[in-house]
C-alpha beads as a LAMMPS data file, in Angstrom:
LAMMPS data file: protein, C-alpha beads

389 atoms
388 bonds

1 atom types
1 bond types

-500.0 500.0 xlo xhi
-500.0 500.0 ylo yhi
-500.0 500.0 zlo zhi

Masses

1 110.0

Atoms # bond

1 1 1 0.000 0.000 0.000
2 1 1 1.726 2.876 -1.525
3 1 1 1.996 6.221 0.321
4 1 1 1.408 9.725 -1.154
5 1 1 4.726 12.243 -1.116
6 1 1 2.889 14.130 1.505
7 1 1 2.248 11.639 3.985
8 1 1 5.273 10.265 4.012
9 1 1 6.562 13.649 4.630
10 1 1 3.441 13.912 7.775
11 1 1 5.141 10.332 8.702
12 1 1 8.507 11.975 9.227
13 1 1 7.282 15.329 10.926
14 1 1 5.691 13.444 13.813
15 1 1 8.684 10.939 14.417
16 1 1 10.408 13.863 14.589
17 1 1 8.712 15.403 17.065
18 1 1 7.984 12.144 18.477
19 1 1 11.689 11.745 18.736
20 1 1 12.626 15.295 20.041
21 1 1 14.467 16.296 16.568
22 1 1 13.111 19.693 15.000
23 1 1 11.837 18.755 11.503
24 1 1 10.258 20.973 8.585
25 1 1 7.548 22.326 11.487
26 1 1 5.288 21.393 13.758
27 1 1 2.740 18.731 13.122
28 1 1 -0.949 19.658 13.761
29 1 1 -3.925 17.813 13.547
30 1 1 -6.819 17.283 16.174
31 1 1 -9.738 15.254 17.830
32 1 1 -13.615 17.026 15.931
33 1 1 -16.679 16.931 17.731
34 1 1 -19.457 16.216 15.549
35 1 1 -21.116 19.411 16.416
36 1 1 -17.669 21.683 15.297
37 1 1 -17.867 19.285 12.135
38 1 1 -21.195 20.572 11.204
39 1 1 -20.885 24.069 11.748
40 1 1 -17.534 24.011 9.855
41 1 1 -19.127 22.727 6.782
42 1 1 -22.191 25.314 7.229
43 1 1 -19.558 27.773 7.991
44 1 1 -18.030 27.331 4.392
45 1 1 -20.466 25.316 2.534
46 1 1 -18.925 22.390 2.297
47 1 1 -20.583 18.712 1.136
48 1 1 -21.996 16.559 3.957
49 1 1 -19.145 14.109 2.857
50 1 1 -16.529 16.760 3.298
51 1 1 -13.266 15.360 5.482
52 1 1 -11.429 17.868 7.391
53 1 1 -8.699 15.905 7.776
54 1 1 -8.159 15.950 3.728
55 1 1 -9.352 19.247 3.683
56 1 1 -6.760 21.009 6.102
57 1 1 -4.046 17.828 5.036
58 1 1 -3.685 17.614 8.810
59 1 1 -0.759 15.262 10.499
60 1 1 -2.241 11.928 11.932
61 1 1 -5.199 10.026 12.489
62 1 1 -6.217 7.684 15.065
63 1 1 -8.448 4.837 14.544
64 1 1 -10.538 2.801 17.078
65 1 1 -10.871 -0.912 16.676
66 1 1 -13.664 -3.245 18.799
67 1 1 -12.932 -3.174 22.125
68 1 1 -15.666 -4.329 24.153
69 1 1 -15.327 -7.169 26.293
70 1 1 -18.452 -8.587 24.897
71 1 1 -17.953 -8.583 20.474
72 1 1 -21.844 -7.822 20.033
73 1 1 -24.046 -5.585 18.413
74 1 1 -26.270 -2.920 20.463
75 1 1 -29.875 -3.803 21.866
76 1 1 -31.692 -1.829 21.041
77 1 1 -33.751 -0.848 24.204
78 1 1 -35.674 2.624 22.846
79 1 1 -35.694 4.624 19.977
80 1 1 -37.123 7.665 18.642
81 1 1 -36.203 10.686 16.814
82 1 1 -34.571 12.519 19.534
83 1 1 -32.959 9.541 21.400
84 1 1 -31.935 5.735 21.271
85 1 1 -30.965 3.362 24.627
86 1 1 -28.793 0.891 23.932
87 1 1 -27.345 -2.022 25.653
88 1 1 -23.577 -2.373 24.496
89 1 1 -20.897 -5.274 24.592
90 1 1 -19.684 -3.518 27.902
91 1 1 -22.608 -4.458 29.409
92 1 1 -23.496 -0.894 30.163
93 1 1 -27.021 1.137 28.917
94 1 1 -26.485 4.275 27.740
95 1 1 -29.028 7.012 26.521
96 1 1 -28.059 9.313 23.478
97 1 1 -29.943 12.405 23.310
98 1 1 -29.107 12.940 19.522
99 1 1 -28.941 17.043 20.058
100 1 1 -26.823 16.530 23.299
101 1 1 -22.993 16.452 22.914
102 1 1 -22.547 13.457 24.867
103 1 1 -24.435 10.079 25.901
104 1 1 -25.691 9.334 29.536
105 1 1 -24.795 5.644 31.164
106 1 1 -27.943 4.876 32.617
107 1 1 -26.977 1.681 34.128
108 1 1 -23.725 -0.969 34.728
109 1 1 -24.972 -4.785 34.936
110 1 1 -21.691 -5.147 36.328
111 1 1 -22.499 -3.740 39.961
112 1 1 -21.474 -6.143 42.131
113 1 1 -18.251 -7.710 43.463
114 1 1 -20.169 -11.042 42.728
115 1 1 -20.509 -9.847 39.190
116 1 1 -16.952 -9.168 38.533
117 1 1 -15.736 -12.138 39.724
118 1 1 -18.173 -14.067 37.228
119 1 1 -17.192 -11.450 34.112
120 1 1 -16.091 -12.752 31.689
121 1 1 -14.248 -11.202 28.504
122 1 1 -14.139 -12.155 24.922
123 1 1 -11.310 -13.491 23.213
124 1 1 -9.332 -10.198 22.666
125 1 1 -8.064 -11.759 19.549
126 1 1 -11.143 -12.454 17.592
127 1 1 -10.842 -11.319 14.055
128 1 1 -14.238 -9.699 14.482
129 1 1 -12.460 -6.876 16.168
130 1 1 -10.335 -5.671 13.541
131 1 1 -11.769 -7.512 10.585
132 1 1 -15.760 -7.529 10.591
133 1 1 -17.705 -4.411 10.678
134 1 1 -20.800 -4.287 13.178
135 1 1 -21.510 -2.405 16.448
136 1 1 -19.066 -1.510 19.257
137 1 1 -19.578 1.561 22.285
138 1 1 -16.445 3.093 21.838
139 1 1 -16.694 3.777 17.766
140 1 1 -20.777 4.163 18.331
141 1 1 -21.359 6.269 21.012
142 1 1 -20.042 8.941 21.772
143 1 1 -19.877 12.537 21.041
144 1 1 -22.527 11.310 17.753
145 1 1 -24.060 7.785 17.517
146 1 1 -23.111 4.820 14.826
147 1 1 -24.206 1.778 13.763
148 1 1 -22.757 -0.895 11.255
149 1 1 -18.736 0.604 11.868
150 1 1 -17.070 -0.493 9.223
151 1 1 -14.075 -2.632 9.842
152 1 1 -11.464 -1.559 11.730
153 1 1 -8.981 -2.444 9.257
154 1 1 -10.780 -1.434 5.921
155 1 1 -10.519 2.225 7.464
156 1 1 -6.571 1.846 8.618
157 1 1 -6.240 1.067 5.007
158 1 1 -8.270 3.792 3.855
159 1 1 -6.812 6.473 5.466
160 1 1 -3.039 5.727 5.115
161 1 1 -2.281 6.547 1.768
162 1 1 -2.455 10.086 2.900
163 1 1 -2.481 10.298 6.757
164 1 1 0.077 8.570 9.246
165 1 1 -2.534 6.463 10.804
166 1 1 -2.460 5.494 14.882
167 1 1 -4.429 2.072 16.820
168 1 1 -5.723 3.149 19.679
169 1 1 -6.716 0.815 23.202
170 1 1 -7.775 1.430 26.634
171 1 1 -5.661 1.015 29.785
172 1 1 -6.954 -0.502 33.042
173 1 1 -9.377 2.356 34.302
174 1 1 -11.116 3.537 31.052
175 1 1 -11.689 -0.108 30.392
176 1 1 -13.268 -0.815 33.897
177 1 1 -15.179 2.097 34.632
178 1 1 -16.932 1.451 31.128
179 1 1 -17.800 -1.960 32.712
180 1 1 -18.996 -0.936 36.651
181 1 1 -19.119 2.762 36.431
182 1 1 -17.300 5.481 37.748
183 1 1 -19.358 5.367 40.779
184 1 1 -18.430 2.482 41.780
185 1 1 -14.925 2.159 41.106
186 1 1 -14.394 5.137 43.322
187 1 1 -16.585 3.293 45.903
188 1 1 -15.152 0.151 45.227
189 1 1 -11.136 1.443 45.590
190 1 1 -12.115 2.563 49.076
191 1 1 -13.903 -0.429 50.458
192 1 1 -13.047 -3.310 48.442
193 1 1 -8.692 -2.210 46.986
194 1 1 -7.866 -5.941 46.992
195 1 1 -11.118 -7.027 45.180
196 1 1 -10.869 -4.889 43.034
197 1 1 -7.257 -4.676 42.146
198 1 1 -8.011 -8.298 41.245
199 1 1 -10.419 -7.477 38.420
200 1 1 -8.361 -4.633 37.477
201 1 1 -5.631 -7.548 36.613
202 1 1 -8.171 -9.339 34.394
203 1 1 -8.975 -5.977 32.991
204 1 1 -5.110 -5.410 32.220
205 1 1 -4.169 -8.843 30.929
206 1 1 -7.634 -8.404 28.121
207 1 1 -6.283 -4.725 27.292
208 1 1 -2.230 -5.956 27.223
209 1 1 -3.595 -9.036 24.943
210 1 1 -5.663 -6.644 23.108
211 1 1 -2.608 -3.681 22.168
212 1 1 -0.497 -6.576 20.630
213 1 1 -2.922 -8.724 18.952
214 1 1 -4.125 -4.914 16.986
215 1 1 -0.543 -4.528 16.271
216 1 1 -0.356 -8.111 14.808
217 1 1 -3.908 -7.716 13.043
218 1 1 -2.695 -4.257 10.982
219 1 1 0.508 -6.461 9.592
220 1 1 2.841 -3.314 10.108
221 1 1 0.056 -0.806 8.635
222 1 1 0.470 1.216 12.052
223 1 1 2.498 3.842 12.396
224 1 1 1.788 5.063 16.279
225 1 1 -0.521 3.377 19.065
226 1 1 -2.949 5.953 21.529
227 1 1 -3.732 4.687 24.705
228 1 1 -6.965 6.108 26.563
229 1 1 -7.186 6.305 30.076
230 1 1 -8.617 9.434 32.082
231 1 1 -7.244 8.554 35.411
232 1 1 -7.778 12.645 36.525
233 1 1 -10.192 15.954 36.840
234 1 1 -9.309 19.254 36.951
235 1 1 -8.034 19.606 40.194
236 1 1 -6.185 16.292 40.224
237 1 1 -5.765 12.163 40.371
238 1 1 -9.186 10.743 40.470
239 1 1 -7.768 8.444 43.093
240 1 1 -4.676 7.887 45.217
241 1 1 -1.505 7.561 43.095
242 1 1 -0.446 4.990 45.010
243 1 1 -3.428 3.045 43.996
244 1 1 -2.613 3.889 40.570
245 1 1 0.982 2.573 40.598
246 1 1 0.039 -0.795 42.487
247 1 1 -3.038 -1.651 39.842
248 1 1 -3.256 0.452 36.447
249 1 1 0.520 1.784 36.045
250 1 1 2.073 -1.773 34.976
251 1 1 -1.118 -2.551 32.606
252 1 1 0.202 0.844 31.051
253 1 1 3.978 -0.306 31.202
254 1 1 3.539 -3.426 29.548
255 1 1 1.275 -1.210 26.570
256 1 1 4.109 0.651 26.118
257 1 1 6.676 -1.768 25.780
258 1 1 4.883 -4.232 23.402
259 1 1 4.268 -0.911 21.166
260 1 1 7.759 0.240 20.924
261 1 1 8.883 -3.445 20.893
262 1 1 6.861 -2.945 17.466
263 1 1 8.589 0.679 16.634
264 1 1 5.395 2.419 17.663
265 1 1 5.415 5.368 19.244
266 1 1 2.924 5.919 21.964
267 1 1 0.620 8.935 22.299
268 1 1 -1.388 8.482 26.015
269 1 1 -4.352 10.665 26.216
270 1 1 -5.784 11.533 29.808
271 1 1 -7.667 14.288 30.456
272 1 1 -7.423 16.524 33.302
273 1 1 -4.517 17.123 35.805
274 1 1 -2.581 13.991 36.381
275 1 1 0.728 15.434 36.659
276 1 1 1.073 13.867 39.324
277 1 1 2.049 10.801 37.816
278 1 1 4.078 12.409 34.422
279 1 1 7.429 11.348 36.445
280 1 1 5.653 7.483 35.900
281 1 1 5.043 7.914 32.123
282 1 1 8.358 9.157 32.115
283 1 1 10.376 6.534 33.584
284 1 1 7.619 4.214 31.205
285 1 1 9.500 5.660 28.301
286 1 1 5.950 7.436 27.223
287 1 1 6.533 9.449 23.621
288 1 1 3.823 12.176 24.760
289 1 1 1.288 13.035 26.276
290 1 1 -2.061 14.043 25.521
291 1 1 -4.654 16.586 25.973
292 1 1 -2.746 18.757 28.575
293 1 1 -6.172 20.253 29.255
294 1 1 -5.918 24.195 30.036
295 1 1 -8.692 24.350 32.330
296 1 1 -7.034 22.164 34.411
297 1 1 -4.355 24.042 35.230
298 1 1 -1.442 23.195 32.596
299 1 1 0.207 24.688 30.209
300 1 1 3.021 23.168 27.768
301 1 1 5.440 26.282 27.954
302 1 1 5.551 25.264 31.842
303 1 1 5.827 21.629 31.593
304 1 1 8.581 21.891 29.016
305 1 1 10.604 24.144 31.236
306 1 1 9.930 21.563 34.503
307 1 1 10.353 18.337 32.254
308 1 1 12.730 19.370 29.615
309 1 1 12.955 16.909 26.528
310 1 1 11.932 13.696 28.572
311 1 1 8.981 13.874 27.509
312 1 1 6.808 14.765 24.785
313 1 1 3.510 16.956 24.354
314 1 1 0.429 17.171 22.558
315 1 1 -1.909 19.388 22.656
316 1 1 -2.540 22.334 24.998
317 1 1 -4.375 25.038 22.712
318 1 1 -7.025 25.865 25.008
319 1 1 -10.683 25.615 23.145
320 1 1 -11.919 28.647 25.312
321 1 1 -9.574 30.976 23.812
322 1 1 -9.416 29.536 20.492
323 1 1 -13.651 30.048 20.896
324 1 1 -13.553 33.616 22.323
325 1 1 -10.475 35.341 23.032
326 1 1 -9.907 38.699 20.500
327 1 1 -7.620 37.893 17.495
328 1 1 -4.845 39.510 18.880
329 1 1 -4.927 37.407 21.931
330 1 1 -5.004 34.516 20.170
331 1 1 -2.237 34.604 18.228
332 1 1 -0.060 35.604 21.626
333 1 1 -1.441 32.220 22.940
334 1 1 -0.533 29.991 19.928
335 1 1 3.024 31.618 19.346
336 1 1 3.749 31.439 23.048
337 1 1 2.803 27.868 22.899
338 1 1 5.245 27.034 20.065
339 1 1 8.194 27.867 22.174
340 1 1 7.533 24.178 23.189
341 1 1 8.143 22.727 20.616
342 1 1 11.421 23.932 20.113
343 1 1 13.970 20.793 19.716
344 1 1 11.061 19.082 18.948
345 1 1 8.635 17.184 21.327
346 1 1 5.313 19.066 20.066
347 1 1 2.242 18.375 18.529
348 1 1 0.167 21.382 18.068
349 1 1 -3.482 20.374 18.885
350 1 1 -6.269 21.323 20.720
351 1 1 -6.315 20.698 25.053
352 1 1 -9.024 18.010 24.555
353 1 1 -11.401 18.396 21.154
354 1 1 -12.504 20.446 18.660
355 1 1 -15.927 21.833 19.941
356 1 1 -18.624 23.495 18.023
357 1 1 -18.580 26.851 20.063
358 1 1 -15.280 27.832 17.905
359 1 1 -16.356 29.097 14.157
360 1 1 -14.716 27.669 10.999
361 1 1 -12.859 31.226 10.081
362 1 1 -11.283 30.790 13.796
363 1 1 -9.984 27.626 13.552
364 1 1 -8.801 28.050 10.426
365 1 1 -7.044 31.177 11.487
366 1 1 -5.633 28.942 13.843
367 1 1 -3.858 26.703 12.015
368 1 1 -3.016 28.674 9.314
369 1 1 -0.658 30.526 11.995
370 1 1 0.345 27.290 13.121
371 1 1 1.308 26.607 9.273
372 1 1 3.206 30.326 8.993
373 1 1 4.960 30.466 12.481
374 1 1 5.354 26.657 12.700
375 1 1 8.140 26.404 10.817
376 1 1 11.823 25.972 11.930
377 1 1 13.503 27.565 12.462
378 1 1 10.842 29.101 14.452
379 1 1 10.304 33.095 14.534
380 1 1 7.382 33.706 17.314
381 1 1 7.110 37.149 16.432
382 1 1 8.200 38.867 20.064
383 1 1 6.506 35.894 21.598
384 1 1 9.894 33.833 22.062
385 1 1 10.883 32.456 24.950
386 1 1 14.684 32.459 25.381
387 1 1 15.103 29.689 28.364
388 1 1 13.541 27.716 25.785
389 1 1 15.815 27.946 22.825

Bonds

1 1 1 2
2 1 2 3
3 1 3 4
4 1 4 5
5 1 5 6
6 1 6 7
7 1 7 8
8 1 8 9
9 1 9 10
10 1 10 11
11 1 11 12
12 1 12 13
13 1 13 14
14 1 14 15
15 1 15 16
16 1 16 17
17 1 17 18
18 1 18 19
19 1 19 20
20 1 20 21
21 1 21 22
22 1 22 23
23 1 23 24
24 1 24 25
25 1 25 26
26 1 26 27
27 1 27 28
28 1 28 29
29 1 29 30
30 1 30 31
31 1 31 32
32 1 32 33
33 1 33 34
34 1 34 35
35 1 35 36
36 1 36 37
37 1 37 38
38 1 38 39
39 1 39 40
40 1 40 41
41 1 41 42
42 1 42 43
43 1 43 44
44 1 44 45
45 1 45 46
46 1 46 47
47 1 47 48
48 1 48 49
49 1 49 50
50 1 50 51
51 1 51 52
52 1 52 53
53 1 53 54
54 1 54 55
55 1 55 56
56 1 56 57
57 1 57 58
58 1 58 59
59 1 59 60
60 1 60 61
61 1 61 62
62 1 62 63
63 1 63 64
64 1 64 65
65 1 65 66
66 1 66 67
67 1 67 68
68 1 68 69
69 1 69 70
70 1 70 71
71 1 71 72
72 1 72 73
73 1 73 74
74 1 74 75
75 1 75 76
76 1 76 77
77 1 77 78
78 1 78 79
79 1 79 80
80 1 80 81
81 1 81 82
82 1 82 83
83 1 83 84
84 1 84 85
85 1 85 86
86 1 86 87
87 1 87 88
88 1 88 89
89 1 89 90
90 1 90 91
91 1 91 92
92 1 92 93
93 1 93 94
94 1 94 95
95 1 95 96
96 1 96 97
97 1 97 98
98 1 98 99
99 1 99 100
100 1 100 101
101 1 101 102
102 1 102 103
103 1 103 104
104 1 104 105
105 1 105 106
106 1 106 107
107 1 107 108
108 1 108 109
109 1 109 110
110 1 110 111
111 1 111 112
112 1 112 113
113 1 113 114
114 1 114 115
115 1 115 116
116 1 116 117
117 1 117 118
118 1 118 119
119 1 119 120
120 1 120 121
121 1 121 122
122 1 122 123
123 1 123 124
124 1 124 125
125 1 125 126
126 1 126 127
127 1 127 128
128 1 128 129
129 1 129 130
130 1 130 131
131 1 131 132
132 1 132 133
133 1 133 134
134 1 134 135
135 1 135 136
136 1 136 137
137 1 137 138
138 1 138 139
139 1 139 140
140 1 140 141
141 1 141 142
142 1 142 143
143 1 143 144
144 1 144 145
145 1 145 146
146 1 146 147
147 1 147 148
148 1 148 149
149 1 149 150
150 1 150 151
151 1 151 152
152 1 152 153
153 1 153 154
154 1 154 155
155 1 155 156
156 1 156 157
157 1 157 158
158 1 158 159
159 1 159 160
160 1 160 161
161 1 161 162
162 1 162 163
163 1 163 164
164 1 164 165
165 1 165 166
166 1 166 167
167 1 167 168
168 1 168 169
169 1 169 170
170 1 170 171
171 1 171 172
172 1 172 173
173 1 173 174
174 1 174 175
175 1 175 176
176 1 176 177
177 1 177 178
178 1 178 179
179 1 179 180
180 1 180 181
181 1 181 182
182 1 182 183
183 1 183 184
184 1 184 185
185 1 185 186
186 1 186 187
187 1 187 188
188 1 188 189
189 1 189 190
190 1 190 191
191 1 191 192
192 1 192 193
193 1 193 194
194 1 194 195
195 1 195 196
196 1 196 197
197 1 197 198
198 1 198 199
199 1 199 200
200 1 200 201
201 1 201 202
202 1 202 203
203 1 203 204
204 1 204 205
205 1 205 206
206 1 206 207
207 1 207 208
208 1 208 209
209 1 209 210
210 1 210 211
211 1 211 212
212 1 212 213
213 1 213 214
214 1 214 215
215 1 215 216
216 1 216 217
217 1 217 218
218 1 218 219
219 1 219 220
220 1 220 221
221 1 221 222
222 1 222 223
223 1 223 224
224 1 224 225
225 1 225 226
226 1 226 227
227 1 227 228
228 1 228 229
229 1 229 230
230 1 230 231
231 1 231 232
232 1 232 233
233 1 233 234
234 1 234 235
235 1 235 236
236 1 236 237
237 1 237 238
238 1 238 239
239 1 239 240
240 1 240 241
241 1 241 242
242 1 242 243
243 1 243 244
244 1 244 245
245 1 245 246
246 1 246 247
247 1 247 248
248 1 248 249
249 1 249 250
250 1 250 251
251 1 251 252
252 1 252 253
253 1 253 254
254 1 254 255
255 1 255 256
256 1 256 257
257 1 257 258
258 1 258 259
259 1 259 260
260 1 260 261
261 1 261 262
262 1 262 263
263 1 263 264
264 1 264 265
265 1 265 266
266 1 266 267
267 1 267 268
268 1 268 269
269 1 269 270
270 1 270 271
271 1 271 272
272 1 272 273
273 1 273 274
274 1 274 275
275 1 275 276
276 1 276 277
277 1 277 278
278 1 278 279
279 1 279 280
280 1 280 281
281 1 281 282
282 1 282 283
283 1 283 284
284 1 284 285
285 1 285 286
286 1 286 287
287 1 287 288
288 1 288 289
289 1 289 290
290 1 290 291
291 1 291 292
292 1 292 293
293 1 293 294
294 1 294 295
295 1 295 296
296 1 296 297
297 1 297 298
298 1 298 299
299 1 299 300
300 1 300 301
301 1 301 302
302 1 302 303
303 1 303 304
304 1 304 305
305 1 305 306
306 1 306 307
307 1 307 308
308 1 308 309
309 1 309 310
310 1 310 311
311 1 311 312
312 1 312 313
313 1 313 314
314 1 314 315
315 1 315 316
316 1 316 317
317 1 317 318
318 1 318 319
319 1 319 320
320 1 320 321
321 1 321 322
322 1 322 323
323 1 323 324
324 1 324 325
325 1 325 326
326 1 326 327
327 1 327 328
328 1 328 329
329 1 329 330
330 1 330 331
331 1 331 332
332 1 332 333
333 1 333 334
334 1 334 335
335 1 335 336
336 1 336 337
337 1 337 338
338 1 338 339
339 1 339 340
340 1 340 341
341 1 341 342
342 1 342 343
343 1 343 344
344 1 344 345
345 1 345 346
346 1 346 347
347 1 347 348
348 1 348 349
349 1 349 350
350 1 350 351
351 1 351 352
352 1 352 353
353 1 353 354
354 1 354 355
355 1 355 356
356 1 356 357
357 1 357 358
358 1 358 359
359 1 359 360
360 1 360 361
361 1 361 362
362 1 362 363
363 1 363 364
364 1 364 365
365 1 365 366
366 1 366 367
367 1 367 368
368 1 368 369
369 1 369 370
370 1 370 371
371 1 371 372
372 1 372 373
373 1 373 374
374 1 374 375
375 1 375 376
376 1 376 377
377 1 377 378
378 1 378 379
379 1 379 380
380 1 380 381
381 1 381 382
382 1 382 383
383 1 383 384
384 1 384 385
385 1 385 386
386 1 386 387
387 1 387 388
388 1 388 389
């Protein structure tokens, strides 16, 4: 499967910034909510088909494969024009509101320590997952709702021609709080850490299982791996660190080395503040870190300065000001945030998703200064940052 000229050169501009080497500029690309995607094409009158990946010839893409422990397609439990309950392969039922951004998990059939010691998963290996299309919760709902996903692999292949393309798998905690909700595994870590931890093991030997037998499915058709886990809020860890290094921090280890045992690079995205733990995904040899959420408190030019090159970054471009801040403040915010990315280590996206409170003329200013100033050597316009050079 031959590659166009321009993705190979996309391929090369995020290993190098994967890799901490300043290459032609900085990569940019980003995660769209379905409700930016439709005011974007409104915006600018652009077919229902229209791809803004293709359109903007952004840097990467990541794909989801099945990963519910159950390979089954949705019950349907209600359904209307406004809204549809389903029952999913994680055993969860979840109500989408179609003109709501996101679903709401009614229920867990998992809620029980009797339950999770009876759970069982399905083979993480089945070809259905990266070979069939159907139904799966992840890929289906979400920020939008889908049936009938094509398969997992017919879209790797579809997309990189053009686009270096990324897997993607849960770790421990976004895997089991999909299963017994969050509720409960906050409840649960409190009163029941040992019976739990247990399950969290099963949980990390299907996800471990899982990360190599995508790599093994795509036959070398990867060129990164993204591992979800939101493990943190705004104002912190969701739980005790502690607890986090005993139970979900090898699950993530062992991710990490079967990935760049396959010369993937590894992209984690967590939400909120867990910088708490970055010293962890350091010493786990982590490639970078993703969305670096503003509203919780971080910002890249910081963490660069405190963590140097050990790391990598991604993200950071707070959606509030790229939404509402005047022109002029805008472009301080970008160019000051492009001082990180000096020596590489930088992927210029959004600090969590695209949302559809930011116009298509601001987005696309955006990036086009991304484009301009991007390019290194980098000139930031006053904005430079000289401990960074």
């Amino acid at each position: 499967m031959q590659r166009t000229e321009s993705c190979k050169n996309k391929l090369n501009r995020m290993q190098d910034a994967l890799y901490h080497k300043e290459g032609d500029r900085v990569p940019v690309s980003d995660f769209f909510w379905g409700s930016f995607l439709k005011r974007w094409k409104e915006e600018l009158g652009l077919p229902r088909d229209a791809n803004i990946y293709r359109h903007y010839d952004l840097d990467w893409q990541v794909t989801i494969p099945n990963m519910d422990p159950h390979i089954r397609n949705f019950e349907i439990l209600k359904e209307n024009d406004e809204e549809v309950t389903v029952r999913t392969g994680f055993e969860a039922v979840i109500r989408k509101k179609f003109a709501d951004p996101m679903p709401a998990f009614l229920k867990f059939e998992t809620d029980s320590l009797e339950k999770i010691e009876k759970f069982t998963f399905d083979d993480p290996r089945d070809s259905r997952r990266f070979f069939a299309g159907g139904d799966n919760q992840l890929g289906g709902v979400g920020d939008g709702f889908a049936r009938d996903l094509p398969p997992w692999m017919d879209t790797v292949k579809s997309i990189r021609p053009d686009f270096p393309v990324y897997g993607s798998v849960c770790e421990g905690h976004e895997e089991l709080w999909r299963i017994i909700g969050s509720e409960n595994v906050m409840l649960w870590i409190g009163l029941y850490p040992e019976e739990l931890g247990k399950f969290i093991k099963r949980i990390g030997d299907f996800v471990i299982d899982l990360t190599l037998a995508q790599i093994e499915a795509a036959g070398g058709l990867l060129d990164g791996m993204v591992i979800w886990g939101d493990v943190a809020y705004v104002n912190g860890m969701l739980f005790s660190p502690d607890y986090w290094r005993r139970h979900f921090k090898p699950i993530v280890q062992e991710q990490i080395r079967i990935c760049h045992e396959h010369n993937l690079p590894v992209i984690y995205h967590g939400c909120g503040n867990a910088s708490a733990i970055f010293e962890d995904f350091i010493g786990m040899g982590l490639d970078s870190y993703n969305p670096l959420e503003a509203k919780s408190g971080l910002n890249v030019v910081d963490l660069r300065k405190k963590y140097s090159h050990r790391m990598g970054f991604c993200g950071n471009m707070d959606a509030l000001a790229w939404a509402n801040e005047p022109l002029a403040e805008l472009k301080k915010q970008v160019l000051t945030k492009l001082n990180a990315a000096k020596g590489g280590g930088y992927i210029f996206q959004s600090d969590h998703s695209v949302p559809g409170n930011i116009s298509a003329e601001r987005y696309e200013y955006v990036i086009n200064l991304v484009r301009e100033k991007g390019t290194f050597p980098l000139d930031l316009d006053g904005y430079n940052i000289p401990e960074l050079a």
